[in-house]
C-alpha positions as CSV (number, residue, x, y, z in Angstrom):
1,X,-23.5,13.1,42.2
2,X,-20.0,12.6,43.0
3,X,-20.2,8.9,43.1
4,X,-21.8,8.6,39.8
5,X,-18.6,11.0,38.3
6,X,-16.3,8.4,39.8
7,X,-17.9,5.4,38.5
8,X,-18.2,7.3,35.1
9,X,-14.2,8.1,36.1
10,X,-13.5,4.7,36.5
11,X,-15.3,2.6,33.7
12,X,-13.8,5.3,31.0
13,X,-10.5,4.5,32.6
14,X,-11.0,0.7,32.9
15,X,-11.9,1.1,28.9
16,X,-9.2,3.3,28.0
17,X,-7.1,0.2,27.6
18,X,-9.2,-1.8,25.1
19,X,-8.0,-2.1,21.6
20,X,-11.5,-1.5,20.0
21,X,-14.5,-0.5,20.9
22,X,-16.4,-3.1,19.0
23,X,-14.4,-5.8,20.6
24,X,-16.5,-7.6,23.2
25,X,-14.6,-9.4,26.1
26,X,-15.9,-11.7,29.4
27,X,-14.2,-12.3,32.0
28,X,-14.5,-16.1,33.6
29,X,-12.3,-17.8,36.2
30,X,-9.3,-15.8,34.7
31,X,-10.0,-16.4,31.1
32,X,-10.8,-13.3,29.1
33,X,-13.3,-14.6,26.1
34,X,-12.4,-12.3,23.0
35,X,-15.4,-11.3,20.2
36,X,-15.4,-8.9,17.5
37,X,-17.7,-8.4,14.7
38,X,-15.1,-7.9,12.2
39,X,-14.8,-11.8,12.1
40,X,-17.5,-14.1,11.6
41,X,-19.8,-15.0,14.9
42,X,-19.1,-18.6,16.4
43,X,-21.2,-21.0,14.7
44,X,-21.6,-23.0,18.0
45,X,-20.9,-22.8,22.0
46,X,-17.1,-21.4,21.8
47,X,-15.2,-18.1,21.9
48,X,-13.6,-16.7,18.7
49,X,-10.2,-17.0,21.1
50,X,-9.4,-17.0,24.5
51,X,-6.9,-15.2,26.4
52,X,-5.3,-16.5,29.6
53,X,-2.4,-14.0,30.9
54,X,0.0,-13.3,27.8
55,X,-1.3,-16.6,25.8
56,X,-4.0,-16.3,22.9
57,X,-5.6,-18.9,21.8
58,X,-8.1,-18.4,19.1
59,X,-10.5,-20.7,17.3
60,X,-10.3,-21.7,13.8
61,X,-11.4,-19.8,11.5
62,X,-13.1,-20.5,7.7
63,X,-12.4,-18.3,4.6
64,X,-16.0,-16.9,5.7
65,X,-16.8,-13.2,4.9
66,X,-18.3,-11.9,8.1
67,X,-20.7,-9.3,6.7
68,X,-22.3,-11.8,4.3
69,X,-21.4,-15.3,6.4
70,X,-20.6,-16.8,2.8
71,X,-17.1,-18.9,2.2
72,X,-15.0,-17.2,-0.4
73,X,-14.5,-19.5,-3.8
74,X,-11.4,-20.9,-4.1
75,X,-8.3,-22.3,-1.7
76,X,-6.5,-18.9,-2.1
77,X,-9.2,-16.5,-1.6
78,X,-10.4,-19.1,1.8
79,X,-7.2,-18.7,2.9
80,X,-6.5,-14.8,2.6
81,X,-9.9,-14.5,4.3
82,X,-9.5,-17.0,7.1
83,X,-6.1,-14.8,7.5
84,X,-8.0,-11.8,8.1
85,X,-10.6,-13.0,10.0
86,X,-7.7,-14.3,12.7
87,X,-6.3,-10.8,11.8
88,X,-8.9,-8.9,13.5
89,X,-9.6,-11.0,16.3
90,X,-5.8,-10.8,17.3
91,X,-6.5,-6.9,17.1
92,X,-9.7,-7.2,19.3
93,X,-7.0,-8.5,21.4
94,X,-4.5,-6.3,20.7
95,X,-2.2,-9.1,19.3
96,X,-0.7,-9.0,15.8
97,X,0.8,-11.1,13.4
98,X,4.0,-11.2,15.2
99,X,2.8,-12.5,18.1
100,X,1.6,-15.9,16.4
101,X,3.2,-19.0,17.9
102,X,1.7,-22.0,16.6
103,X,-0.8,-22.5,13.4
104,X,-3.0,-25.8,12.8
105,X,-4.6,-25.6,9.6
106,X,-6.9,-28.2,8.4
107,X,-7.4,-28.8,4.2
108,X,-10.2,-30.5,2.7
109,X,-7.7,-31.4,0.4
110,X,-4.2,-31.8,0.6
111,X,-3.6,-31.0,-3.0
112,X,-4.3,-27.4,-2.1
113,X,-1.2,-27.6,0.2
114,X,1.1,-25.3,-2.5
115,X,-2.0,-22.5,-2.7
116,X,-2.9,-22.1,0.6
117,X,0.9,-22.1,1.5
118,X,1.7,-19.0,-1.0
119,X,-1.4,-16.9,1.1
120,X,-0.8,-18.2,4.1
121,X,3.7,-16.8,4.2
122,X,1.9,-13.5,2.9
123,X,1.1,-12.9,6.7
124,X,4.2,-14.1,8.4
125,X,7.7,-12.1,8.2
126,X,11.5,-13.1,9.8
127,X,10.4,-16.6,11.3
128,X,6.9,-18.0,10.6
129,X,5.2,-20.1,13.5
130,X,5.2,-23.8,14.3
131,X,2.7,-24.9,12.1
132,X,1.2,-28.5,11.3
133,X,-1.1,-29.1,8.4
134,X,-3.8,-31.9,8.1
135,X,-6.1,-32.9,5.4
136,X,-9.9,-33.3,7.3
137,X,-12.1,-35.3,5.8
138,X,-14.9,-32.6,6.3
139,X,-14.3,-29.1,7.2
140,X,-17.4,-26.9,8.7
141,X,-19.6,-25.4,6.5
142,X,-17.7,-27.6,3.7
143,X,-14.7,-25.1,3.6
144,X,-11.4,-26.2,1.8
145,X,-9.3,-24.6,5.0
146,X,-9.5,-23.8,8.8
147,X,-7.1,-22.4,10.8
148,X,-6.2,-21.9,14.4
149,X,-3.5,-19.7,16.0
150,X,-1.9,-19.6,19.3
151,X,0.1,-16.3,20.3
152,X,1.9,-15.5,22.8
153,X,3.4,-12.0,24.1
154,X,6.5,-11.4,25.4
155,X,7.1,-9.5,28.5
């Protein structure tokens, strides 16, 4: 009995530190694989981000509501929800905002550059990421916009 009390003891205490109980993580060869339902499931064999010590780096992301798994219409409303979908999965991984880094965003079309640009600084206060911006000549899913993030915490 006492043994099962201190593996109880110890699991609750390993999980006090996660940011969310719907948050799933694996652990492989030092990488911790980051999920959370509050973004939409990967669509193929990769992690919504990967953490490797105080680096995130998380998968694109479509404009894809992940209750429904259907794109938003429209540039600006792709964008704000591709936002929040790399929103919560920095807070499955108990990253914010702030720790962002790096962007990559991919446009089906770079006419959209001006829209997607007003969302996208909604998210980003005092100095904005790195960033680079590409027009793809198909997006998955045929979304207008896909970003990636890298963050980075400091110590």
């Amino acid at each position: 009995m006492k043994r099962v009390l201190a593996l109880v003891l110890m699991l609750f205490t390993l999980g006090a530190g996660a940011k969310r109980d719907s948050a799933a993580t694996q652990v492989h060869k030092g990488r911790q694989a980051i999920s959370t339902p509050d973004a939409p499931a990967a669509i193929g064999p990769y992690s919504q981000a990967i953490r490797v010590g105080d680096a995130l780096y998380l998968a694109g992301q479509l404009g894809m509501d992940p209750s429904t798994g259907k794109l938003a219409d429209g540039i600006e409303a792709q964008t704000r929800q591709a936002m929040q979908n790399l929103n919560a999965v920095l807070d499955a991984a108990g990253f914010t905002m702030d720790d962002v880094v790096q962007c990559q965003i991919f446009l089906r079309d770079l006419d959209h550059y001006a829209a997607m640009n007003a969302v996208y600084a909604q998210h980003f206060a005092g100095a904005p990421p790195a960033r680079a911006v590409v027009q793809a000549a198909r997006i998955p899913r045929d979304a207008d916009v896909e970003i990636m993030m890298v963050a980075m915490r400091s110590r």
